[in-house]
N, C-alpha and C positions, 0 to 999 in steps of 0.2 A: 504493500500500500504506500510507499513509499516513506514511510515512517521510520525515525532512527530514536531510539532512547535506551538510557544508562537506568542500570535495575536501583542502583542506589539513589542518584539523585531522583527517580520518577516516588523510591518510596517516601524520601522525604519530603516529597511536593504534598503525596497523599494524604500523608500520615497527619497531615494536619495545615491548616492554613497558613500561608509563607509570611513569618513576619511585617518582608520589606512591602506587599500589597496591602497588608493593613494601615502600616503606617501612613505610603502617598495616600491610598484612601482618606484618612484625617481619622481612621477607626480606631487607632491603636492609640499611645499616649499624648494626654494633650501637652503642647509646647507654647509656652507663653510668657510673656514678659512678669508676668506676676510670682512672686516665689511660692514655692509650694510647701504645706506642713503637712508634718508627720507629728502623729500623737501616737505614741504606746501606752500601755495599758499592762503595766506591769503587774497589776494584780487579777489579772486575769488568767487562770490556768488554759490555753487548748488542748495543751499532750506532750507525751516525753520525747525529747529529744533522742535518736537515736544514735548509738557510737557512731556508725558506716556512715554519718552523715558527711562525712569525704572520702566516701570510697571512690578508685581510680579502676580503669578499665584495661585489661593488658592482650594484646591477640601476637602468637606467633606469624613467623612469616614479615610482618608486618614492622620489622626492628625492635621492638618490644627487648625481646633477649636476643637472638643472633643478632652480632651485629649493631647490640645496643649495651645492657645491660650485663649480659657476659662477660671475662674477661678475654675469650676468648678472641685472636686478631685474625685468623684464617678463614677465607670464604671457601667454601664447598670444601671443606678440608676432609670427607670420606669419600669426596671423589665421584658422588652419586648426580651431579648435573652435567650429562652430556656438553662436550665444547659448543659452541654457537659456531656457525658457518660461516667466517667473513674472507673465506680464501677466493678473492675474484674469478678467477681461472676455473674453478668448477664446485658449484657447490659441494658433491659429493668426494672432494679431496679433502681429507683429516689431516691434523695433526698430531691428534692422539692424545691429548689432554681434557681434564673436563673444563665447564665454565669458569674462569675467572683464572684458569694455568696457562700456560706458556712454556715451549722447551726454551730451556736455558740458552741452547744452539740448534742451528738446521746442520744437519749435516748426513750425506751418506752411512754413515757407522752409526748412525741414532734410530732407533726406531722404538718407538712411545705406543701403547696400549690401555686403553681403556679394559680392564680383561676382568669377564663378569664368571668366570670359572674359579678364580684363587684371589680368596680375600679375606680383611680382616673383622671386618665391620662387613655387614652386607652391604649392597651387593654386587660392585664392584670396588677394585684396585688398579694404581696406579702400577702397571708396569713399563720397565726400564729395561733396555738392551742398547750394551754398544763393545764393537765388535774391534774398533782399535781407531787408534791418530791420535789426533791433537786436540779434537774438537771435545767437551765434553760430554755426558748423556744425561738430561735431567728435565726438571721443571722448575718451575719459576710462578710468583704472584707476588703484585703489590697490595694485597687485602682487599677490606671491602670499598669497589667502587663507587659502588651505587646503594641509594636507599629510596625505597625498599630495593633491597637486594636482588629479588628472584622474579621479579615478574615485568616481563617482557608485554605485557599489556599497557603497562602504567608508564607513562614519561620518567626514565629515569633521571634522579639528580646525581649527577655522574662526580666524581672528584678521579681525577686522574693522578693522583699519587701520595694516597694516603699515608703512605711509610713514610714517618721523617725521624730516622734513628740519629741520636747523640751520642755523644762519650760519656758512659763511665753511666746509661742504663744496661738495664736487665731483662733480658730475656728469657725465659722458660721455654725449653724447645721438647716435643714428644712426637715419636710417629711409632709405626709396628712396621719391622722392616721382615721380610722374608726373599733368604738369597740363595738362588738355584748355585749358582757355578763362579761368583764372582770373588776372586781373590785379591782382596784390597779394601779401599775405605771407599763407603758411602760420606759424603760430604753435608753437609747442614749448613747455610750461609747466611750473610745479613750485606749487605751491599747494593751497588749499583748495577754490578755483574759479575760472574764468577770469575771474571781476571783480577778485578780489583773487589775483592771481598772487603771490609772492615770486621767482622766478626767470622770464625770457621771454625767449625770441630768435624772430626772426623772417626766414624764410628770402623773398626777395623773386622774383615771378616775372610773368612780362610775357605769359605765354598758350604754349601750344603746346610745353612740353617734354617730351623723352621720360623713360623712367628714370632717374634719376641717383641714386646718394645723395648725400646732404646731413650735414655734421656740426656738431657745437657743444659750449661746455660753461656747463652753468648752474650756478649760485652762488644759494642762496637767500641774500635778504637777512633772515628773522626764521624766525621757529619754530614750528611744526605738529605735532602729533600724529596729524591725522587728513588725512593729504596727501595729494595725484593727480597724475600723472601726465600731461600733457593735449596734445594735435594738434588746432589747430581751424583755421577761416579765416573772416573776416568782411566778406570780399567776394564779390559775386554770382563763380561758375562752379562746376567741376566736378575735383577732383582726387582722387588714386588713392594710399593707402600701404601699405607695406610693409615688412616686416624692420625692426620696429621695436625700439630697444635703446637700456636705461640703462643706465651702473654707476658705483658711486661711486669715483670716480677714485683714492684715497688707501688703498683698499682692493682694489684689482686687483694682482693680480698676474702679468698675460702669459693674463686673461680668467678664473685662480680667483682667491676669495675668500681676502684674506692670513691672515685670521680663523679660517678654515678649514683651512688648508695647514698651519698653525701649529699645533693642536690632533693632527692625523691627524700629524707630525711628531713631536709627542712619544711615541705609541705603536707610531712606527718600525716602519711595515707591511714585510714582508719582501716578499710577494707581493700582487700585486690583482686579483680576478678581475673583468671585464668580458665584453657588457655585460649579462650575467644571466646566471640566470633565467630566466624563463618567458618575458619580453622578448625572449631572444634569439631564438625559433620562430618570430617576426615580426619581424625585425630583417634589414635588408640593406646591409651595409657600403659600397656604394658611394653611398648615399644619404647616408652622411657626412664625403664627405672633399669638395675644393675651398672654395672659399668659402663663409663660414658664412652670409653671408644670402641667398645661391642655394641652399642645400640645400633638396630639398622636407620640411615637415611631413610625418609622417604620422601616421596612425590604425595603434597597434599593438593589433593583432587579440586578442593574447593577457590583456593586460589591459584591453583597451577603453577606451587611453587614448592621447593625442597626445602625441609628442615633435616638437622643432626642428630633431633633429638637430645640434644642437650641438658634441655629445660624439662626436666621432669616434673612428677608430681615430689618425689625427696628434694628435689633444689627449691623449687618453687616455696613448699612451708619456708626453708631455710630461709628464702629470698626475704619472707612476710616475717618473722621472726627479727630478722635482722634491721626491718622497718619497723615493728611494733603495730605489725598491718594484720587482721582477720584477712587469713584462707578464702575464695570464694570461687566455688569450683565449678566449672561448666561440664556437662556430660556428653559425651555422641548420643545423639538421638538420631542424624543424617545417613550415619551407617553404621552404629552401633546398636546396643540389644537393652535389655533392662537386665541381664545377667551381667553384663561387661561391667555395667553403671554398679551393680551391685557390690561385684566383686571392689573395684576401686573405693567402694565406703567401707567394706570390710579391712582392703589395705588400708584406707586413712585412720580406721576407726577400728579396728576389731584388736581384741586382745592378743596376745601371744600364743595365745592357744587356739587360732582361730587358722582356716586356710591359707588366707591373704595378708593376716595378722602376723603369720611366722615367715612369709616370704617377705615382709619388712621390717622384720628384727635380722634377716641373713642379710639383708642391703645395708645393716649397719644402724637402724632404727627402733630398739625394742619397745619405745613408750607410743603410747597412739599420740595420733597428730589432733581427736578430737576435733575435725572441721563440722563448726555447724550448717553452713550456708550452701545450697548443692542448685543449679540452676539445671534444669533437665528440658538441653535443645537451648538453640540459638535461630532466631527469625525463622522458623518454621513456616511462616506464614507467606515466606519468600520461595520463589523461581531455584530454588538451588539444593545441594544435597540432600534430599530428606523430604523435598516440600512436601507439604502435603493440606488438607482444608482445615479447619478451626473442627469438624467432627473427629475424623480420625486423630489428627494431635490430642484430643483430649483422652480418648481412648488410652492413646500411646502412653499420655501422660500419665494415669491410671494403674497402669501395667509398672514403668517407672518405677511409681512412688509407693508400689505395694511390696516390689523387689529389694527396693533400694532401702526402706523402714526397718526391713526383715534382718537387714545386716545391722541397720542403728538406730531405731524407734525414735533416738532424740533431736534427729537433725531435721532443719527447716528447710522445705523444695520451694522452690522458683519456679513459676510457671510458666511460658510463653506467651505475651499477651499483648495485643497490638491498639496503638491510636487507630481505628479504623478509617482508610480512606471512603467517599460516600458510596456505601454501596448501589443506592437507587441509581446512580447514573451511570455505574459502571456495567451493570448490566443491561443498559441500552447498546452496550458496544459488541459489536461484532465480536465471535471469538477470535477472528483470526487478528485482530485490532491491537498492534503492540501493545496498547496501556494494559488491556485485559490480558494478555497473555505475562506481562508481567504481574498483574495482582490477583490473578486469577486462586489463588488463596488467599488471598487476603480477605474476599466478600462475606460479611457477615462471621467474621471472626470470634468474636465475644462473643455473638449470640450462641454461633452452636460449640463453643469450648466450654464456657462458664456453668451450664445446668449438669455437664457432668462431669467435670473436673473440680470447680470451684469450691467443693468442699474439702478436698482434699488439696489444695493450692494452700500455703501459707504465704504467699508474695507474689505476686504480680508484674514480671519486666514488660514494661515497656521501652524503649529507644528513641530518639527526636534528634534528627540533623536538621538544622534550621537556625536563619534564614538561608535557604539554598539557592538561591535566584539574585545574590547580590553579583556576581560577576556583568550583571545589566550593564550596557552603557547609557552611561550619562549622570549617573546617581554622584550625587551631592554629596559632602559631608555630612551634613543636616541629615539627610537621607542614610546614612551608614549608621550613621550612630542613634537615631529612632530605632532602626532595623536589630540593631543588637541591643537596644535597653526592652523594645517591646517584647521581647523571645520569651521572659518570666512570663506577662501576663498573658499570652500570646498558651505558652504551656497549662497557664493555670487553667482557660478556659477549655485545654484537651481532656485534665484532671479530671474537670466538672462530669465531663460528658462521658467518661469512663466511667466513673463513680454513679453518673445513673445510667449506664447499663450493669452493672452491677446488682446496683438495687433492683432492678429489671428480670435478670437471668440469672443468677446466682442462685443456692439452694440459701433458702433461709435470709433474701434478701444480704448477704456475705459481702460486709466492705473489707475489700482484698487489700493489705498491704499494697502499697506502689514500691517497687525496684527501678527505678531510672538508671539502666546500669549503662547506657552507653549515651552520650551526646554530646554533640558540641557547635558551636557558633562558626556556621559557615562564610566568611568574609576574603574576599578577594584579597590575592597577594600584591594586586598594586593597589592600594589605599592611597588618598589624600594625606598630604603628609600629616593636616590637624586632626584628623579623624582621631576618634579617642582609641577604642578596640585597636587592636594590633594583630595582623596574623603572622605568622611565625614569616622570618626571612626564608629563604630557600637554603642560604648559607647554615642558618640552623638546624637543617634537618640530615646534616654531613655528619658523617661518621662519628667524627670527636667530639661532634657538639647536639647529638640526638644521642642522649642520657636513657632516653627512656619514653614510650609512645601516650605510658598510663600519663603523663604531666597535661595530658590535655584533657580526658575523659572524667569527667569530676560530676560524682552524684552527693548534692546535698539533702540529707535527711529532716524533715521539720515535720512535727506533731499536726494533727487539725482531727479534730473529732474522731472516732473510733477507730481509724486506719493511722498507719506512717504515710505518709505522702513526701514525694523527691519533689523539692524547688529547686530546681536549677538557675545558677546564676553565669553571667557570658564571662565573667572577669576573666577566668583562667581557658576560657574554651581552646582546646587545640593550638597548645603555645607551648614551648619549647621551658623546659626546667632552664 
């Protein structure tokens, strides 16, 4: 039909009326020469404040940890993302690296393997052959380029030479090496290039070993702005690596970044949600616990982008602990089971003498993690893994939360639960009608979720991007900054309209908890320079200086009659720690 639309921005147009039309309107707050009062009423009780009234939002993939938060500096360091094709001469000519490597050298006597047969992490390894000369045999990377990282859909914000090593830091170097026939040293480097190193070790080897890892710490001796990362060997055979990993030693801290931990401290996150998102509809918890350079890579389906697995559910408490942050766990519901969901409340929560209970006292955890807060599914009500209508989700959720109680009676479920866009009008649309086909779950959502989930629901997510429609041209100052103060009352009157559908369909007329677990104040990156709101620079969102994605997603908690209701304020929307 000739129609083109983006699933995200269409559902936040839906999801609720767009600020910046209210305010040209004259609908939204009034602006006037006259100053305005505020009376409180401090002897008025409405309701208790809740702790998570600054809880923060976290999604892999998305820089959160790879790449953010971790200490780790290496991209694709298990080797699991195919190299991208920019050899002119024929697409189908390899180099034999995955994305974001490089051989050290081209040369006849080199030949590089992506080899999905022998590895150490699944489910491929980086192999290495070279047969003689001068040239050496290896790879090579200057870290992470781009944020986000993995996805070739997104405009990347590219930094062309992240590495800027000095004298007299520290590095922490690990990979798993396995060597068929090579008698000699595998090399480990920090420099501009492997003739002129500033840092090198060299691990020595006699032919014929299996897996092992290997560690070390390199010290550059001068200074680089344009630095790599480098594995090579310069002797005739054939060897295999894997689970490869830097970090700078002076700046870890227990595997996060001090830099980081530091920043997300000062805005004393109450609550953290993990690990998404739309992530989480492709995400499978046991892929992340034991050893981190045994976990398989995968390809998460949902954003068509690879994680290391890293970030577990064990780092993650760590992570919140070390913030003085509540756990707040999201479940696969997109392709997971309520058996999957159950077991991981047994890992978080079950005793030592439990199934899942003693599989995390062998990972090194014998007391339970106690998480109370479990979100079961992410925008279900969306076009993407899992979709499905507001009857079936409730069903699902049912199943859930009879699975998941069984492993820990005491914890509180989250439910999926959406601003509804209008459904009368949407079903005048064609099916085959982009908009419908993008919300074609979303129609009447509350109605048929709430009568048979709602009783079993202790919270209520919803989500709000908005104003989403400021990139307009022509918009004023005046105009920017109504758009981001109206978004409060702009959200309240979404509240409203939730709250009586509730009283509507609910069992028992049931005012659900609200969870605003994800949102933020959509504002163009060229602003006026007086405009008040600020959205992040672009330079802000580079490597060094993107701490962490949760700095932007901020859900505030405030009391009002028999629910917690989320008032979201735009101060901190999607801004850079």
């Amino acid at each position: 039909m000739g129609h083109e639309i983006n699933r995200r921005d269409f559902m936040k147009s839906v999801a609720g009326a767009s600020a910046a039309p209210l305010l040209l309107s004259g609908k939204g707050l009034p602006l006037g020469d006259e100053p305005a009062t505020v009376t409180v009423h401090i002897d008025q009780h409405i309701g208790a404040i809740d702790r998570r009234i600054f809880g923060h939002f976290t999604e892999e993939t998305l820089t959160s940890y790879e790449g953010g938060v971790l200490s780790e500096m290496l991209f694709n360091r298990k080797f699991e993302i195919p190299e991208e094709r920019k050899i002119a001469i024929d697409p189908l000519f390899k180099k034999g690296t995955g994305d974001g490597w490089e051989p050290v050298a081209l040369s006849g006597a080199v030949t590089l393997v992506l080899d999905q047969q022998v590895y150490y992490s699944p489910s491929q390894s980086q192999r290495i052959t070279f047969s003689d000369g001068d040239i050496p045999a290896g790879v090579q990377q200057k870290g992470y380029q781009q944020v986000p990282p993995q996805l070739p859909v997104v405009p990347r914000l590219r930094i062309e030479n992240p590495f800027h090593f000095r004298p007299g830091e520290r590095y922490r170097v690990r990979l798993a090496i396995k060597n068929r026939d090579l008698k000699g040293p595998v090399y480990v480097a920090l420099g501009e290039s492997y003739s002129q190193p500033l840092a090198r070790h060299a691990f020595e080897f006699s032919g014929g070993e299996d897996w092992k890892v290997y560690e070390c710490e390199l010290s550059p001796t001068g200074e680089t702005n344009a630095g790599k990362f480098m594995v090579y060997i310069d002797s005739p055979g054939t060897v295999w690596i894997d689970s490869v990993s830097m970090v700078r030693a002076d700046l870890d801290e227990g595997g996060f970044r001090k830099d980081a931990l530091e920043v997300t401290r000062r805005i004393k996150p109450t609550c953290i949600r993990w690990p998404g998102g739309l992530f989480v509809s492709d995400y499978h918890w046991m892929d992340g616990i034991g050893p981190r350079d045994k976990r398989p890579a995968r390809l998460n389906r949902s954003w068509l982008a690879c994680t290391n697995n890293d970030m577990g559910i064990d780092e993650f408490v760590g992570l919140c602990r070390k913030l003085n942050a509540e756990p707040y766990i999201c479940v696969n519901v997109g392709t997971g089971s309520p058996e999957e969901a159950a077991a991981l409340v047994e890992y978080a929560n079950g005793g030592a003498g439990t199934k899942y209970g003693r599989l995390r006292a062998a990972n090194g955890h014998p007391e339970p993690y106690r998480i109370k807060t479990w979100n079961v599914g992410n925008e279900e009500y969306s076009p993407v893994l899992g979709g499905t209508d507001g009857l079936a989700y409730a069903k699902t959720f049912k199943e859930y939360a009879k699975a998941m109680r069984a492993a820990d009676s005491s914890i509180e479920l989250v439910a999926v639960g959406l601003f509804e866009p209008p459904s009368e009008l949407l079903r005048r649309l064609p099916p085959d009608h982009p908009i419908h086909t993008m919300v074609r779950y979303a129609i009447d959502w509350n109605k048929e979720m709430l009568p048979i989930a709602g009783q079993d629901t202790d919270d209520y997510s919803v989500h709000d991007y908005a104003p989403e429609n400021m990139d307009a041209k022509g918009l004023t100052t005046q105009d920017i900054n109504r758009a981001a103060m109206v978004k409060a009352e702009n959200l309240s009157a979404m509240l409203d309209r939730l709250y009586q559908q509730m009283e509507e369909y609910a069992p028992g007329h049931k005012r659900i908890p609200i969870a605003l677990d994800e949102w933020a104040v959509g504002l163009p990156h060229d602003l006026p320079p007086d405009a008040s709101p600020k959205a992040p620079r672009r330079d802000e969102r580079a490597l060094q200086d993107w701490p962490l994605r949760i700095c932007g997603d901020i859900a505030r908690r405030a009391g009002r009659g028999g629910g917690i209701q989320f008032d979201a304020t735009p101060a901190q929307g999607f801004r850079s720690c």
